[in-house]
C-alpha positions as CSV (number, residue, x, y, z in Angstrom):
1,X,-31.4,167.5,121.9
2,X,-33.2,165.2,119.7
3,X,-36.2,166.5,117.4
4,X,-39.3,163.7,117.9
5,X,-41.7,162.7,116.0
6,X,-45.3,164.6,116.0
7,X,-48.0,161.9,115.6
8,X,-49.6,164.9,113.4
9,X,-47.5,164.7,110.9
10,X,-48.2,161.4,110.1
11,X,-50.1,162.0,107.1
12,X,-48.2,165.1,105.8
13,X,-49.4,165.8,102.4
14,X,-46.3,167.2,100.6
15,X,-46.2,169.1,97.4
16,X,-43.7,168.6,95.2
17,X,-44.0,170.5,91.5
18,X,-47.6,171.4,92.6
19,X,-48.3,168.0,93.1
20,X,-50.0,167.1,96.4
21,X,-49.3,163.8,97.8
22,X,-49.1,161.9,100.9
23,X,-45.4,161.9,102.7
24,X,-45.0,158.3,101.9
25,X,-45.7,158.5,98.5
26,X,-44.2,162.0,97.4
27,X,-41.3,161.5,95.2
28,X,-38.3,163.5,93.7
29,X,-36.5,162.3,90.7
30,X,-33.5,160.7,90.8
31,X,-32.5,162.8,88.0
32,X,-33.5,166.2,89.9
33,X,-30.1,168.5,90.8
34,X,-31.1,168.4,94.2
35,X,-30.6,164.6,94.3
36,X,-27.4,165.0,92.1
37,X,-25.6,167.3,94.1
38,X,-27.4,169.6,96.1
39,X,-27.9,171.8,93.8
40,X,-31.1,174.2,94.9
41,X,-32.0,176.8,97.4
42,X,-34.0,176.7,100.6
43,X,-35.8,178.9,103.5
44,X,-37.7,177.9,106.8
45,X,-40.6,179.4,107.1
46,X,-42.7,179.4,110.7
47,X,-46.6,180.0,110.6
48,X,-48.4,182.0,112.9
49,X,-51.7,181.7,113.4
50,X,-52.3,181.7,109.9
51,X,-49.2,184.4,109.1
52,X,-46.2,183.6,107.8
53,X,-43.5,186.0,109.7
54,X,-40.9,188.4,107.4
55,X,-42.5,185.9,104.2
56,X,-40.8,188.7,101.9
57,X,-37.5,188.6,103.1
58,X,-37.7,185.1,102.7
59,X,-38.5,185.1,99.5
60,X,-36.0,187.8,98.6
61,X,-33.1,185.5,99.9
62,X,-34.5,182.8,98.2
63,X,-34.1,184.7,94.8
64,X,-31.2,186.0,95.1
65,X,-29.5,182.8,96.2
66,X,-31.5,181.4,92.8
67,X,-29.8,183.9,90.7
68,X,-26.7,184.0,92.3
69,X,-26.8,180.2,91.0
70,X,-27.5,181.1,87.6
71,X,-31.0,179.2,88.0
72,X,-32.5,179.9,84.4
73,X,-35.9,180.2,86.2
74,X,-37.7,181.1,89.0
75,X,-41.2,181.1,89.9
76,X,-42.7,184.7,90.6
77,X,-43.4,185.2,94.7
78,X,-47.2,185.2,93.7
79,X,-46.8,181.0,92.6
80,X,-44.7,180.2,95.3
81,X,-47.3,182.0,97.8
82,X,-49.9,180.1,96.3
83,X,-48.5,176.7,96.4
84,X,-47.5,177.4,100.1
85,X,-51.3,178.1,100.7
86,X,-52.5,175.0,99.2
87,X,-49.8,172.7,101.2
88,X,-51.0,174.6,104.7
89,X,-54.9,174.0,103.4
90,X,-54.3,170.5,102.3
91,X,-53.0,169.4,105.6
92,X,-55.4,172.0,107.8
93,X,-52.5,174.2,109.0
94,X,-53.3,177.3,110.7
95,X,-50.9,177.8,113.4
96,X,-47.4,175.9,115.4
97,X,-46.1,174.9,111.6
98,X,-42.4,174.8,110.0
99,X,-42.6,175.0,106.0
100,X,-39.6,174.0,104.8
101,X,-39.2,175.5,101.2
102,X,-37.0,173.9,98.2
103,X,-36.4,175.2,95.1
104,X,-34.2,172.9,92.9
105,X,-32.4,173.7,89.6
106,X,-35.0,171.0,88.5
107,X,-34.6,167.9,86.5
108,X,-31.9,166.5,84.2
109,X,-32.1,164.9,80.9
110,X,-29.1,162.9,81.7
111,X,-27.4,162.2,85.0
112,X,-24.3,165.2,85.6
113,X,-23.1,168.4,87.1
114,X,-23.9,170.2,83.4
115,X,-26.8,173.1,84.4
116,X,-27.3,172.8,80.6
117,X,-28.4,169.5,81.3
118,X,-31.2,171.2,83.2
119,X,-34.3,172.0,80.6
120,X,-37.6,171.7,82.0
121,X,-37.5,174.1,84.7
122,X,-37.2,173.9,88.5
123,X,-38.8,171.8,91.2
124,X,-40.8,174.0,94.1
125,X,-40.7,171.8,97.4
126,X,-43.4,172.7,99.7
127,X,-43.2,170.6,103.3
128,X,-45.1,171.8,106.0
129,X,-44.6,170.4,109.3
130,X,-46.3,171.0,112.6
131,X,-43.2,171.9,114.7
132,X,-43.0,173.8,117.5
133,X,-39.5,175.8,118.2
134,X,-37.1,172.8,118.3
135,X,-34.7,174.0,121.0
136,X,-35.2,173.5,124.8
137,X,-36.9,176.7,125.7
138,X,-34.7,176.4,129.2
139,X,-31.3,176.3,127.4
140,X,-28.6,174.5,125.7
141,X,-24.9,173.7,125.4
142,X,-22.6,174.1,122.3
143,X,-19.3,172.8,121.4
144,X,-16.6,173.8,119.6
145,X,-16.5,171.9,115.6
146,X,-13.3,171.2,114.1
147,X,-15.3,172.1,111.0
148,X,-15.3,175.7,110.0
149,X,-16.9,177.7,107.9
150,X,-15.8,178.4,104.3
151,X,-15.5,182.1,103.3
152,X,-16.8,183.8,100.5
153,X,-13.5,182.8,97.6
154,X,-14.7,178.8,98.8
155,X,-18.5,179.0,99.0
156,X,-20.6,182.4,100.0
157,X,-22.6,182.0,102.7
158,X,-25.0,184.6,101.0
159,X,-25.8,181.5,98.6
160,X,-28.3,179.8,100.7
161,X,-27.9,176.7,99.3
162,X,-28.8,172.8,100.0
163,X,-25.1,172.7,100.1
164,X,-25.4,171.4,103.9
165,X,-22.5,169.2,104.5
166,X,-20.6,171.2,106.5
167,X,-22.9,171.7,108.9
168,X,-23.8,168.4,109.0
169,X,-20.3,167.5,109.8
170,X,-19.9,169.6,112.4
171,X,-23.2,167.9,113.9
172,X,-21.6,165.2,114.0
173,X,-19.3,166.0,116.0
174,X,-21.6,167.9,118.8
175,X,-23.9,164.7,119.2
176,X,-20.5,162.6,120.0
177,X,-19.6,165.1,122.4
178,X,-22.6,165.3,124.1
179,X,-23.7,168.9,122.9
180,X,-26.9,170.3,121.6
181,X,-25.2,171.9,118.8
182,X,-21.9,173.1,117.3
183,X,-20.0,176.4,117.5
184,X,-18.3,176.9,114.3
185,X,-15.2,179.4,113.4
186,X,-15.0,180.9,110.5
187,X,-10.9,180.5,109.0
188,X,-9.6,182.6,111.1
189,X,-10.7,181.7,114.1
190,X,-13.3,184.0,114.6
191,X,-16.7,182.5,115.7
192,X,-19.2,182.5,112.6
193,X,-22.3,180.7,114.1
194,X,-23.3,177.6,114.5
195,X,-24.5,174.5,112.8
196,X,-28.0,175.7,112.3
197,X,-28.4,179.0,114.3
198,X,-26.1,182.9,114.6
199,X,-24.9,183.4,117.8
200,X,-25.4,186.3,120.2
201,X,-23.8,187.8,123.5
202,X,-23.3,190.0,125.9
203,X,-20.2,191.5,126.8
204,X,-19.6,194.6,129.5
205,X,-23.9,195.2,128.3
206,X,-22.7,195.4,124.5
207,X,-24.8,192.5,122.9
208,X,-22.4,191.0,120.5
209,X,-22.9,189.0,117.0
210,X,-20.4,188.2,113.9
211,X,-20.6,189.6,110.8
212,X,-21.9,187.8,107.8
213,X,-18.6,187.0,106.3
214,X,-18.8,183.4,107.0
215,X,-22.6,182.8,107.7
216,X,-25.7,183.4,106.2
217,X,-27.8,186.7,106.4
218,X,-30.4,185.2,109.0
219,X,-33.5,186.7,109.2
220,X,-34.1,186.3,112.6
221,X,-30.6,187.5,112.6
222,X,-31.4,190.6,111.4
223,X,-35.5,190.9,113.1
224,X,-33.0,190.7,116.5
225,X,-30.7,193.5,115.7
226,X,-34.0,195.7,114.8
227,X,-35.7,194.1,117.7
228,X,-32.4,195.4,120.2
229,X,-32.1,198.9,118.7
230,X,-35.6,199.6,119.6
231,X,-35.1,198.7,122.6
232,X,-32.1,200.8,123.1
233,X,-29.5,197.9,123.6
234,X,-26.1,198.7,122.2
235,X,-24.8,195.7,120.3
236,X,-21.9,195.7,117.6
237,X,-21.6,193.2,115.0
238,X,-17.8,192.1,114.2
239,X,-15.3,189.5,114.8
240,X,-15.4,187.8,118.4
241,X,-12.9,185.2,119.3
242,X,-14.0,182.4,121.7
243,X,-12.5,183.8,124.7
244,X,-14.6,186.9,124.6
245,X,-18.0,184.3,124.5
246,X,-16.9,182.3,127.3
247,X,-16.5,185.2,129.4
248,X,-19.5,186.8,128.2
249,X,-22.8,187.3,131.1
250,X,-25.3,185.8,128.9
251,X,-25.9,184.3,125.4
252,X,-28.5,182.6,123.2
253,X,-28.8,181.9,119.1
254,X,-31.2,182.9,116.8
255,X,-32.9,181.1,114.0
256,X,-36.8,180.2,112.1
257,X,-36.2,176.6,113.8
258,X,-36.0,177.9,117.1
259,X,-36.3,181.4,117.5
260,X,-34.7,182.9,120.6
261,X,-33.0,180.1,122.8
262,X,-30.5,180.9,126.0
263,X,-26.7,179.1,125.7
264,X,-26.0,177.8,129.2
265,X,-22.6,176.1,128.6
266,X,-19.9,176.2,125.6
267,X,-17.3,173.8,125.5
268,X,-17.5,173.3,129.1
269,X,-17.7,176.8,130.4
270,X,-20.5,177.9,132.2
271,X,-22.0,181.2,130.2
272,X,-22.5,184.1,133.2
273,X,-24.7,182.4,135.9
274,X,-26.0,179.4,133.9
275,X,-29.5,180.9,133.2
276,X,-31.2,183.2,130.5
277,X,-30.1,186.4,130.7
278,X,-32.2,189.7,131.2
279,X,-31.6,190.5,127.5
280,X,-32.3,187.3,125.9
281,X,-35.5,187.3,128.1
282,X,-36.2,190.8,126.8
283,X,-35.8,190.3,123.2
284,X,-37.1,186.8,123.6
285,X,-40.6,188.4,124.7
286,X,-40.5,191.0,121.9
287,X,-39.7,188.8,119.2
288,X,-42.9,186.9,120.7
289,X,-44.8,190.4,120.6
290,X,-43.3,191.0,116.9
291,X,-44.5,187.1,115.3
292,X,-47.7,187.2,117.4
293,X,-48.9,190.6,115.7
294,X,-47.4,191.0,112.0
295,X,-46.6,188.4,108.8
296,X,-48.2,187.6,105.8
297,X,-51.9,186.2,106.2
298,X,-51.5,182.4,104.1
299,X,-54.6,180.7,105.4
């Protein structure tokens, strides 16, 4: 699975500090924390026809993981919103768009790790690409990383951070293996998620996810488990060892990128009968219903 280029996107107009430029000419400093090492905070946000689904929650993660980083500023919801809704006007976005969302610790005076070396305030990233879900609708294979996930005492996965590495490693590894993506453990051996995506399965009719511990709190994540207890399908969020998901009848991951996509094979094993299951079609369609009908109105 290889993302391709959408001819669309060709001239992107980007906005970086509420600056609006073309994609080839939009520019970060060299001097911005992001560049020196990593240091900011993201969220993917999907538009639908002209809503921006669970926009709040974003948001909320986005602020917390600023504060958690003892960022000395960040913008109120209301100047994020609006820069988001000049980006999406700017490049005539209404509908079938990604917005990618940076927030940096900003720019340095001089080149270092220092955050007192930070004093002008943070840089807002606004790119908006037209992107439909980015995952084979049909299904797709994962692998096992070496690479695991760190837990909280080495870097909390409640941090959303630009801190990316690790999953990026563990990437690697799935494209030399021939797999869409990567399963990754967390420390102990317990599955955590995957490079980019949580994981979910069925087990005995008990959909299954792990805990946070060792992965972000995805908002899709979470729209799922709602999404299942309406729909009055036990589930039970815990540790799961490998084992239990290959023997599991049906499984898919969950994320902005891609919403709701079937896993057909892990590590080899065929997942239940090799197709999408009756409950990842179900919550599939209503997670559909839910983005199709509700989300904050940008354009």
């Amino acid at each position: 699975m290889l993302q391709q280029f959408d001819e669309r996107n060709r001239d992107l107009v980007v906005n970086v500090a509420g600056r609006l430029t073309h994609r080839d000419e939009a520019a970060v400093s060299p001097f911005d924390s992001v560049v020196q090492g990593g240091d900011a905070v993201w969220e993917g946000l999907r538009l639908y026809q002209g809503r921006i689904f669970a926009l709040d929650e974003h948001l909320d993660r986005l602020r917390r993981s600023a504060q958690a980083l003892a960022f000395a500023e960040v913008p109120s919801d209301e100047e994020i919103v609006e820069e988001i809704r000049r980006t999406l006007a700017a490049n005539a976005m209404t509908d079938g768009v990604h917005v990618r969302l940076t927030l940096t610790r900003g720019v340095k005076v001089t080149s270092g790790m220092d955050p007192r070396l930070n004093q002008s305030g943070p840089t807002l990233i606004v790119l908006a690409e037209f992107k439909p879900p980015v995952y084979d609708a049909g299904g797709i294979t994962l692998v096992t990383s070496s690479v695991r996930r760190p837990t909280p005492d080495v870097l909390d996965p409640k941090i959303h951070s630009n801190n990316l590495l690790n999953s990026i490693l563990a990437k690697v590894e799935a494209n030399v293996a021939g797999a869409d993506d990567a399963l990754m453990l967390d420390s102990r051996g317990h599955i955590a998620e995957t490079n980019a995506t949580h994981l979910f399965f069925v087990v005995d009719g008990v959909l299954c996810t792990s805990t946070t511990a060792a992965c972000p709190e995805g908002i899709t994540r979470s729209t799922v488990l709602r999404l299942a207890a309406d729909a009055g399908i036990p589930y039970e969020v815990g540790d799961f060892s490998l084992p239990q998901l290959y023997s599991a009848s049906e499984a898919f991951v969950t994320g902005t990128m891609g919403e709701l996509t079937p896993v057909l094979v892990v590590d080899g094993r065929r997942i239940g009968d090799g197709e999408p299951g009756l409950v990842t079609r179900r919550l599939a369609a209503d997670y559909a219903a839910l983005t199709a009908t509700s989300g904050t109105p940008v354009v």
